[in-house]
Each structure stands twice: as structure tokens, then as C-alpha cells.
NUFI-793397 format. One line per 5 residues: number of its first residue (from 1); for each residue x, y, z of C-alpha. Coordinates in pm, 1 decimal, padded with zeros to 6 digits. Layout:
NUFI-793397
NUM	X Y Z; ...
END
This chain:
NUFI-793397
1	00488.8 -03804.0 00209.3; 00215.6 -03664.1 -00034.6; 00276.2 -03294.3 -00071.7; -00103.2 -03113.6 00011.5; -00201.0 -02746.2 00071.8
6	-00208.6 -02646.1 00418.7; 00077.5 -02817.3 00533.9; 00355.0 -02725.5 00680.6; 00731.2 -02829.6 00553.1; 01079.4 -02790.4 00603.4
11	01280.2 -02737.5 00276.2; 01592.7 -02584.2 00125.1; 01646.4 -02287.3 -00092.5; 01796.0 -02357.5 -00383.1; 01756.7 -02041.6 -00593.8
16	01657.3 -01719.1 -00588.0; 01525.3 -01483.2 -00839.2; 01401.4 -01134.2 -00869.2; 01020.7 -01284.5 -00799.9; 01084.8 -01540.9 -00537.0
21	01270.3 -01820.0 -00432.4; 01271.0 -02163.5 -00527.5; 01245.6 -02402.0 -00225.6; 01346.6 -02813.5 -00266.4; 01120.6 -03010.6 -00027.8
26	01148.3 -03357.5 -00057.5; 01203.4 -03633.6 -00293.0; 01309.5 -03387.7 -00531.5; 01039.1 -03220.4 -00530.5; 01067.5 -02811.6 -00617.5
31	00837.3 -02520.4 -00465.3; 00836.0 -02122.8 -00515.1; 00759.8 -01902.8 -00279.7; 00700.0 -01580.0 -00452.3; 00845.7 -01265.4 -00280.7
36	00505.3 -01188.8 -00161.2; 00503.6 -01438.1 00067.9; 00878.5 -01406.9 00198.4; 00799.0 -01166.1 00499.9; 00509.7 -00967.3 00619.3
41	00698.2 -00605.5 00538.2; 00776.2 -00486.3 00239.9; 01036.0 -00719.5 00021.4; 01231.7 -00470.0 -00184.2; 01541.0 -00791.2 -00289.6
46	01463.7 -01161.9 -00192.4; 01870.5 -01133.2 -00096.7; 01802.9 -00955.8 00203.1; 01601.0 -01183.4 00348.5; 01724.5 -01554.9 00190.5
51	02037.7 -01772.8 00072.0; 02061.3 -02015.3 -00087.1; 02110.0 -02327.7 00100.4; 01916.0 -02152.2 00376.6; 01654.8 -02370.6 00542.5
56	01319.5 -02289.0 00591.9; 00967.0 -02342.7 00718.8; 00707.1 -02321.6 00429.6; 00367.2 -02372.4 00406.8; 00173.2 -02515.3 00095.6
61	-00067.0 -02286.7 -00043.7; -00143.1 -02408.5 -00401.0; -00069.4 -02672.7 -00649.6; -00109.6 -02587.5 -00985.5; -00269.2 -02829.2 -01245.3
66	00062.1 -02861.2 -01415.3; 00243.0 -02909.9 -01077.1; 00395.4 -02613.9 -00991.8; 00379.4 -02578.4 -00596.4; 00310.3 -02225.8 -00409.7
71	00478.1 -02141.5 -00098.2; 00478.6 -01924.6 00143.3; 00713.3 -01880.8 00429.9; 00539.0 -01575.8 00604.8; 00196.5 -01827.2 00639.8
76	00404.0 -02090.6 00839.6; 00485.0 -01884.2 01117.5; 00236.4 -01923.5 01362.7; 00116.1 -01623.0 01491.5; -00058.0 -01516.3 01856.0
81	-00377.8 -01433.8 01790.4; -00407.0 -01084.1 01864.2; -00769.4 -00982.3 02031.6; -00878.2 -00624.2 01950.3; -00850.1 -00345.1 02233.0
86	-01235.1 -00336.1 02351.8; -01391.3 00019.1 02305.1; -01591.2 00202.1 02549.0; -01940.8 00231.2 02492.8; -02092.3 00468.2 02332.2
91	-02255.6 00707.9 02543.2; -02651.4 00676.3 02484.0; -02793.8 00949.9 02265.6; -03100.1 01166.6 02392.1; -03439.4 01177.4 02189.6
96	-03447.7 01443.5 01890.8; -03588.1 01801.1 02026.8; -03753.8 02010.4 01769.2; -03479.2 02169.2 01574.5; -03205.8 01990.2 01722.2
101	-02986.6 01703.7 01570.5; -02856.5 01422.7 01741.6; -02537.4 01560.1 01912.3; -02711.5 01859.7 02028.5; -02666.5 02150.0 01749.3
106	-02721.1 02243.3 01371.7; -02540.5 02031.8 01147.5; -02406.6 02274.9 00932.0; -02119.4 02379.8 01138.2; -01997.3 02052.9 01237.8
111	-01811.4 01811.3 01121.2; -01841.3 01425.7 01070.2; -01721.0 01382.1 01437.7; -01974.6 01637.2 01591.0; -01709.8 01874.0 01673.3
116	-01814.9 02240.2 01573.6; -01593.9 02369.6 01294.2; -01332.7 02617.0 01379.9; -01138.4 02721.4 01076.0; -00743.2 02762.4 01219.5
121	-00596.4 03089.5 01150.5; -00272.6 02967.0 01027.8; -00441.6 02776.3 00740.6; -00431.8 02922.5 00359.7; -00753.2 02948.1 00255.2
126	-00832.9 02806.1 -00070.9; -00843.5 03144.7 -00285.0; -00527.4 03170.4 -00167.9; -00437.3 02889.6 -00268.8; -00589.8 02861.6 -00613.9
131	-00399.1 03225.5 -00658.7; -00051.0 03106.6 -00587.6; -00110.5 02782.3 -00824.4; -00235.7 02983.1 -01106.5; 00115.6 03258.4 -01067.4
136	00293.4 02952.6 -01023.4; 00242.1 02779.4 -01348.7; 00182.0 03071.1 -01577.7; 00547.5 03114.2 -01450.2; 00645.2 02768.6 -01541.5
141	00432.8 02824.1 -01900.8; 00648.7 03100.7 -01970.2; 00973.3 02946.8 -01908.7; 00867.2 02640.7 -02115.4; 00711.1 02890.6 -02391.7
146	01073.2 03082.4 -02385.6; 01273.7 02777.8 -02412.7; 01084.1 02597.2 -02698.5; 01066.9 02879.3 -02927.8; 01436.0 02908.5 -02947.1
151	01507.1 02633.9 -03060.6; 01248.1 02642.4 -03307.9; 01403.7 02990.7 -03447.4; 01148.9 03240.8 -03269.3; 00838.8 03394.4 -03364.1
156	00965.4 03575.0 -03689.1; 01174.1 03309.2 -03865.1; 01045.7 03211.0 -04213.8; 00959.7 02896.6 -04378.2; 01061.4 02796.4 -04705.1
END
């Protein structure tokens, strides 16, 4: 059977490395599937997902020039199609009065969603902010500035 991409294969692992897994299909014949294409989460160590001797479904997603043979075991599992969740409509905006913008209001106060902007009271405000970064690392100059210049013999120390 002629190996092609897009189709689907059973094969065997028969090694795995810290960027995939090599898979033997057929007739000899040697794929990777790169750890990309292991799972659809996150693949920290190929170990935790794949032996070796393991058998798997892979699909056939490129063939190299020199004939090295991509893989991918995430692409063979067929999938339900999942249909989005249908919004509700929009509700239908009313013409533009003289001095009013669409959502009924000046835009200054309002945010991208047309909500009017209420700062929250338990929020720093940003001079406060600003105030507690700047104490902050003048502290942590300080300490830095104290602990280089003893061990480069202080202010006072002569050069020869």
C-alpha cells in the first residue's frame, strides 16, 4: 500500500525521543510524529502519553523530499463537529439624536461595552501605584548599591 498524506494508518511505536516518537507502519517503513501532534493538551514528556510497542492510529501529514514521513496521532481521531452556540440578536439601534451617540450617552464616560464607567473604590489608583513602585525599588537599589560596594572595598579605598 503506497503511503500518501491524508491517510489514515495503524502503526507501532518503536522509539521515543524528547521531540516525538518514531512510528513503524508497514513494509518497514518509519514515520515521526513530533510531540506536537501527540495530543491536543499540552505534551510536557512523550512518556506520559506513549510506549514503545504501543499501537496507534496516525494520520499522514507530510512527506518530505528526502522521505522522511510526518505524523500525527491527534489528526486521526475523528472528531464531532462541534456547531457554535447561536447568539441572540442584537437588539436594533435607534437613529443618532443631536448630541447623542449610538447607545444613548456621551462617549467619554463609557467604556468599549457601553457601560458607563464607575471607578471601584477598592481599586489603587495609579499614583498610588507609581508611588509604591518607585519606594519599592529605590529600596531594592540601595540594597544592591550596599552589597556591591563591599566587596569592591567601599567608597574610600585607594588604587594603586
Amino acid at each position: 500500500m503506497a503511503i500518501e498524506v491524508g491517510t489514515k494508518l495503524e502503526g507501532k511505536v518503536t522509539g521515543i525521543t524528547h521531540f516525538g516518537a518514531f512510528v513503524d507502519l508497514s513494509g518497514g517503513v518509519t514515520g515521526l510524529v513530533h510531540i506536537s501532534e501527540i495530543a491536543d493538551n499540552y505534551v510536557k514528556d512523550v512518556n506520559d502519553h506513549l510506549k514503545i510497542n504501543d499501537v496507534v492510529t496516525v494520520k499522514v501529514i507530510n512527506i518530505d523530499k528526502d522521505g522522511k514521513i510526518g505524523l500525527s496521532i491527534k489528526q486521526a481521531v475523528d472528531k464531532p463537529v462541534e456547531s457554535k452556540p447561536s447568539r441572540a440578536p442584537r437588539p436594533e439601534r435607534t437613529g443618532n439624536k443631536e448630541g447623542e451617540r449610538f447607545g444613548g450617552g456621551g462617549g467619554f464616560n463609557r467604556d468599549r461595552g457601553g457601560r458607563s464607567f464607575k471607578p471601584q473604590a477598592n481599586k489603587t489608583s495609579f499614583e498610588d501605584k507609581m508611588l509604591r513602585f518607585l519606594k519599592d525599588s529605590e529600596e531594592r537599589i540601595s540594597s544592591l548599591k550596599k552589597n556591591t560596594e563591599g566587596k569592591r572595598g567601599g567608597r574610600g579605598a585607594k588604587r594603586m
